[in-house]
C-alpha positions as CSV (number, residue, x, y, z in Angstrom):
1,X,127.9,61.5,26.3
2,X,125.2,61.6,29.5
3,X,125.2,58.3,30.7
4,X,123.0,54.8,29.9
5,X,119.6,54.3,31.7
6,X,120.9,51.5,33.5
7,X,118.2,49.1,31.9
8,X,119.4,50.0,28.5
9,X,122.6,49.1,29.4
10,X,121.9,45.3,31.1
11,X,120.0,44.7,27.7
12,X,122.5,45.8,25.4
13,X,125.1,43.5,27.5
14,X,122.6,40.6,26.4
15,X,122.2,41.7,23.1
16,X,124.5,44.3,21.5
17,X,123.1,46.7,18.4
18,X,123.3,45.6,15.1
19,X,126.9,47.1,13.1
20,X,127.1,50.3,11.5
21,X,127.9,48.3,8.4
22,X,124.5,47.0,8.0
23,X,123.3,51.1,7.1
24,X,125.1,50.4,4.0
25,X,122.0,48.6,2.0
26,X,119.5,50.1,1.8
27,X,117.1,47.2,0.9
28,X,117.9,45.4,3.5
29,X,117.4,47.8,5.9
30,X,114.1,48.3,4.6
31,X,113.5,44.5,5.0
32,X,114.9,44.5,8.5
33,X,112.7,47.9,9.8
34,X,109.7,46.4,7.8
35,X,109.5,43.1,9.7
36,X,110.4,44.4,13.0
37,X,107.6,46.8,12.6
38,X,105.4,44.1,12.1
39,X,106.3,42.3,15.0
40,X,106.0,45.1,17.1
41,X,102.4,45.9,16.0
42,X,101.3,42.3,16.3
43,X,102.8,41.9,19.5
44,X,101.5,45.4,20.8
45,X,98.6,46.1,19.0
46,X,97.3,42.3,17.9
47,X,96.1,41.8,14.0
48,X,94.5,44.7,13.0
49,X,92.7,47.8,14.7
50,X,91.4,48.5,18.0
51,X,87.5,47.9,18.3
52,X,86.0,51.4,17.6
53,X,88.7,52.7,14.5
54,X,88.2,52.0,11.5
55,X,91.3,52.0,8.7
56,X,91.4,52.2,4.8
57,X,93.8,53.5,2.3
58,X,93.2,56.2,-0.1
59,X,95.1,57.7,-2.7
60,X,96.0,61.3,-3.3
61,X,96.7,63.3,-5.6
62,X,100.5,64.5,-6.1
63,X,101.1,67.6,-8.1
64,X,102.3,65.1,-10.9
65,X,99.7,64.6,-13.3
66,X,98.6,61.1,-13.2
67,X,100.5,60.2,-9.6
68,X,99.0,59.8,-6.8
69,X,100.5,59.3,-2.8
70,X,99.3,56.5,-0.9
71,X,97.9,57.5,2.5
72,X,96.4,55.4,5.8
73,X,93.6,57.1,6.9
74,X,92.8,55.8,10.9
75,X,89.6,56.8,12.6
76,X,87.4,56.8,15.3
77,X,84.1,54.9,13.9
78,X,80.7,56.9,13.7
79,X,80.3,55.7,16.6
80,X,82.7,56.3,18.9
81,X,83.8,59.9,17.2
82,X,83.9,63.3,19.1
83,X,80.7,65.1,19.0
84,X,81.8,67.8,17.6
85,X,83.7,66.3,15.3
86,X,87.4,64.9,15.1
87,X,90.7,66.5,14.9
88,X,92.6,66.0,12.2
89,X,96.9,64.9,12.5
90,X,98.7,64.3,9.3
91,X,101.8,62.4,9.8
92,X,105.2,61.7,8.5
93,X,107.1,58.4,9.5
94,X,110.8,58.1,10.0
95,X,113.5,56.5,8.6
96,X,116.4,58.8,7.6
97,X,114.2,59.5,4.5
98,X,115.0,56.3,3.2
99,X,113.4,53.9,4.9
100,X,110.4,53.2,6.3
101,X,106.6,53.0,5.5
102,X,103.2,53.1,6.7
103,X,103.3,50.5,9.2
104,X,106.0,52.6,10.7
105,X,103.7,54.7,13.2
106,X,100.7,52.5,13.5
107,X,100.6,51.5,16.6
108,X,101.1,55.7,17.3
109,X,97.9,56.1,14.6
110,X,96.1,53.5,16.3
111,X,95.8,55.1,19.9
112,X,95.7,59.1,18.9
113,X,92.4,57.3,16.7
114,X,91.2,55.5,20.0
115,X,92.7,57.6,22.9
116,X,91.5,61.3,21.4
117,X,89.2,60.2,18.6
118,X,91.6,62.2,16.2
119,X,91.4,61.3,12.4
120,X,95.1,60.1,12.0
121,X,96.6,61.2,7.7
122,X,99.7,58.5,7.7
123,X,101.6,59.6,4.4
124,X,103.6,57.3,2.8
125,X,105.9,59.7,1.1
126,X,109.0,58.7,-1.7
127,X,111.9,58.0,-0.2
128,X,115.2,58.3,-1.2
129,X,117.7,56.7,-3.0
130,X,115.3,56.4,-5.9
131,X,113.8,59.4,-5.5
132,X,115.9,62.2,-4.5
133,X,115.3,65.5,-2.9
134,X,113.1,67.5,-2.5
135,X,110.7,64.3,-3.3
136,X,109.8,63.4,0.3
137,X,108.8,67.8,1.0
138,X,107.0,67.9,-2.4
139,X,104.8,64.8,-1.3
140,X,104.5,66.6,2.1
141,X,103.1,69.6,0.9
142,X,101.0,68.1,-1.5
143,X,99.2,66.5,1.6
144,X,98.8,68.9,3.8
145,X,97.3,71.3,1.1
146,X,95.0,68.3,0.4
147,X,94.2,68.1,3.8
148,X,93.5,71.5,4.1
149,X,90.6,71.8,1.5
150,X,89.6,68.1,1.8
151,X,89.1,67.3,5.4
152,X,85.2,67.0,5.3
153,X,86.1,63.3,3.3
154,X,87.9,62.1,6.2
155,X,85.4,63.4,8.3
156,X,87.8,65.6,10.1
157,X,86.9,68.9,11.5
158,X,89.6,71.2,11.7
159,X,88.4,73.4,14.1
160,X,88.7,71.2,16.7
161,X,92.3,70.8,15.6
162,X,94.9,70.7,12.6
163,X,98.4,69.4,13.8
164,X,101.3,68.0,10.9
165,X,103.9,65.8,12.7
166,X,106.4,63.2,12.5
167,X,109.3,60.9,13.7
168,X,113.2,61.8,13.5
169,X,112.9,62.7,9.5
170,X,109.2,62.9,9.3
171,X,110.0,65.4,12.1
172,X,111.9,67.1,9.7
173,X,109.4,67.3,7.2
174,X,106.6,68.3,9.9
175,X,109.2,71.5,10.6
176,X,109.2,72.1,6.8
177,X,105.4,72.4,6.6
178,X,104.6,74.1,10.1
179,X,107.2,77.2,8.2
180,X,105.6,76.7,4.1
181,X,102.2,76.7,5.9
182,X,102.6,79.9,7.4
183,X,105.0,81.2,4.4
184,X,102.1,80.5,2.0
185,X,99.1,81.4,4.0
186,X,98.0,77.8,4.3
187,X,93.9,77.8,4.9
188,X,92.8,77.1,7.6
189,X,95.9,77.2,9.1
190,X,98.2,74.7,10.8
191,X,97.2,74.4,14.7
192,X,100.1,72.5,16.2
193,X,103.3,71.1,15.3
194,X,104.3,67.2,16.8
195,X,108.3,67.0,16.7
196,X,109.6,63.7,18.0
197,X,112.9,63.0,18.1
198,X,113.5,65.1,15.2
199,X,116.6,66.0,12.8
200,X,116.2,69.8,12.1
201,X,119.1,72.0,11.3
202,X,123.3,71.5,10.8
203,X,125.6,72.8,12.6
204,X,126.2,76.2,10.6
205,X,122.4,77.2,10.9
206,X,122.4,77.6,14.7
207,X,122.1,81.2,15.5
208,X,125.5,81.7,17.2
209,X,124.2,82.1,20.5
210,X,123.2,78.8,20.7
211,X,125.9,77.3,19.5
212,X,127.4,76.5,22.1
213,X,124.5,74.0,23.5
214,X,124.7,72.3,20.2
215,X,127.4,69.5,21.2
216,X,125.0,66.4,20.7
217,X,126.3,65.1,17.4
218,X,129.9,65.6,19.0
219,X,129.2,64.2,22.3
220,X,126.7,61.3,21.4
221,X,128.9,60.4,18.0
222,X,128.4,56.2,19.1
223,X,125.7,55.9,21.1
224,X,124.0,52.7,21.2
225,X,121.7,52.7,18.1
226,X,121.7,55.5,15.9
227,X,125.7,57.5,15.8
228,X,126.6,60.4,13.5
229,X,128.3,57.5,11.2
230,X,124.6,56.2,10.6
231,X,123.4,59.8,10.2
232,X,125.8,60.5,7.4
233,X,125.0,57.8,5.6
234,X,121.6,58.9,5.5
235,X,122.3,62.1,4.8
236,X,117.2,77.6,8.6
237,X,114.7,78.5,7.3
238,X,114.8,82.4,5.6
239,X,112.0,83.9,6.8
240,X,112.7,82.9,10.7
241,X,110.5,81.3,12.8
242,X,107.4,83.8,13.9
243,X,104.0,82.8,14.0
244,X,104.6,79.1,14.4
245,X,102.0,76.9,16.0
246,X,102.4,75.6,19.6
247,X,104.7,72.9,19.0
248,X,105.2,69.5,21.2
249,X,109.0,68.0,21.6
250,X,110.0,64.2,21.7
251,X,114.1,64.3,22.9
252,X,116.5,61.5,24.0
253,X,119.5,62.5,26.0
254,X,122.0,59.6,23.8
255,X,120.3,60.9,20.4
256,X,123.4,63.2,18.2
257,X,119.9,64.7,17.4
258,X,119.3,65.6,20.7
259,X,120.3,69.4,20.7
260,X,118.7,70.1,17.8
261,X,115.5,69.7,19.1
262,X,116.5,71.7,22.6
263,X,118.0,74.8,21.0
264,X,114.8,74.9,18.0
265,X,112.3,74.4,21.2
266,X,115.0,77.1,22.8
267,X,114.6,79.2,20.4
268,X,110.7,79.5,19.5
269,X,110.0,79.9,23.2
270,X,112.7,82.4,24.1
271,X,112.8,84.5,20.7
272,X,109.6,83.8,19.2
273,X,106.9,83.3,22.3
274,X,105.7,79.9,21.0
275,X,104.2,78.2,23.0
276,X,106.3,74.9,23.7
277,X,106.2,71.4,25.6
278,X,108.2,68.6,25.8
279,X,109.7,65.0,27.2
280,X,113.2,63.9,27.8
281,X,114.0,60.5,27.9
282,X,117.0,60.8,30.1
283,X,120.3,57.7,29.3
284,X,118.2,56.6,25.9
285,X,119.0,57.3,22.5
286,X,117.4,57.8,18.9
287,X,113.9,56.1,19.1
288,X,114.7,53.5,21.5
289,X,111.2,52.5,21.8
290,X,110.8,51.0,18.4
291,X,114.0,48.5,19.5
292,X,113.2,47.8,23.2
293,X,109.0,48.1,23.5
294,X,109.1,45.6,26.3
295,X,111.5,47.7,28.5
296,X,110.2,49.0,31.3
297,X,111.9,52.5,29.9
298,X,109.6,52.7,27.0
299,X,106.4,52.0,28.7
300,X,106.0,55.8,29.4
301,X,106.8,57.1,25.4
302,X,102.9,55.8,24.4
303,X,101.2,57.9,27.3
304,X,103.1,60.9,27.1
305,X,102.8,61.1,23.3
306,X,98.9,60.8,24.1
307,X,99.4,64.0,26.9
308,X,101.7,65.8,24.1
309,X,99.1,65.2,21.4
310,X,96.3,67.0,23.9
311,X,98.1,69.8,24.7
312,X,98.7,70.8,21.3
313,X,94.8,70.0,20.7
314,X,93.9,72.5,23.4
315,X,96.6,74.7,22.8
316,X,95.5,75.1,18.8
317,X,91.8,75.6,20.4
318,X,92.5,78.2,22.5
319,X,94.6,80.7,20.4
């Protein structure tokens, strides 16, 4: 294991991670992620939007008749939108696809809204236990094809931009539509791909060449915060990986995730000519912005998240 950003390591002396053995209930966990996400945005981001975005929640249709998915739509107001219109990014929270919700990434929703005047699609997908898979990728794909052919009602103009993304398992899913997208011919097409801190592939689906880069789950196995015994108890693609949209990389060096976001960026720049970017948060693990925001470590994450986002605006404008 690489070794703890020193500041990491001074707060977890003060205050040590919680025990693997909370993972084990679910509804509490849900509980503990929901308050602290709470107090993060009301500490961060004060009691509601920014001046100049707007928020509501609309509903969805699933491809269940009668069911519908609950989204949070964030946007720039009339009058502080793009010109020529707003980008549209639909995203996917994290949570081990059993957790989480759409307070998860609002304070993320809140400044791509204010800082790039993009229309912000925040999904709140089923999770699992009750719902097992492939729940959370059917709800994915249900949005994003909504999106596709809807995006005028969210005032959205996708020709200034159409990126899916996500955290850690909403990463997952993001990867999932970025490859049906193109498998199905998706209209207008997927522009950019946001991958932070995601979970991708296991360890028999690395191509064997880059198999032997693939030692994070091994070598991070109890890092502070999220080990491979939390993983498991949350726990390729056939057609490859050509034609992908640029895609924009989140990685922490103490994440067991870690390498499989190096050797999938790796691999669609080297065998595929994707266009790819990314930030490493050297001596930190899995998310370790959500559990230390007042660190001087994490005050960094918010603006390069805002310089990944561009990229893959101008990126997706370009090609």
């Amino acid at each position: 294991m690489g070794k703890t950003h020193p500041e990491l390591e001074k707060i977890l002396s003060q205050q040590p991670p919680p025990p693997i053995a909370s993972f084990d209930d679910v509804p509490r966990m849900r509980a503990m992620l929901s308050e602290r996400k709470r107090k993060l945005t009301a500490t961060m981001g004060g009691s509601g939007p920014p001046t100049g975005i707007t928020e509501k929640d609309i509903q969805v249709p699933s491809r269940e008749s009668g069911r519908t998915i609950t989204c949070r739509v964030h946007s720039p107001s009339p009058e502080t939108a793009p010109r020529e219109g707003s980008p549209l990014f639909v995203i996917f929270h994290g949570g081990g696809f059993c957790l989480g919700g759409l307070e998860n990434e609002e304070l993320l929703c809140r400044a791509f809204a204010k800082e790039l005047g993009v229309v912000m699609l925040n999904v709140d997908y089923r999770l699992a236990p009750e719902n097992p898979f492939p729940a959370a990728p059917e709800d994915a794909w249900d949005i994003v094809k909504w999106a596709a052919t809807h995006s005028s009602e969210l005032h959205a103009n996708l020709n200034r931009g159409f990126i899916v993304g996500g955290i850690s398992a909403g990463a997952n899913l993001a990867t999932t539509m970025g490859h049906q997208a193109r498998d199905e011919k998706l209209s207008p097409p997927i522009t950019g791909l946001y991958l932070s801190i995601p979970t991708i592939s296991t360890p028999e689906s690395i191509p064997e060449k880059h198999r032997n880069i693939h030692i994070s789950k091994i070598q991070n196995a109890n890092p502070p915060g999220l080990g491979e015994e939390a993983i498991r108890k949350f726990e390729g693609w056939p057609s490859g990986h050509t034609n992908l949209p640029p895609t924009y990389f989140q990685i922490c060096e103490l994440d067991p995730l870690r390498d499989d976001a190096i050797v999938f960026e790796k691999m669609l720049r080297e065998d595929y000519g994707i266009p790819t970017k990314y930030d490493f948060y050297p001596g930190l693990p899995h998310g370790f912005w959500s559990f230390h925001p007042e660190a001087e470590f994490s005050q960094r994450v918010p603006k390069d998240s805002v310089v990944g986002l561009r990229w893959l605006l101008e990126k997706g404008v370009s090609s």
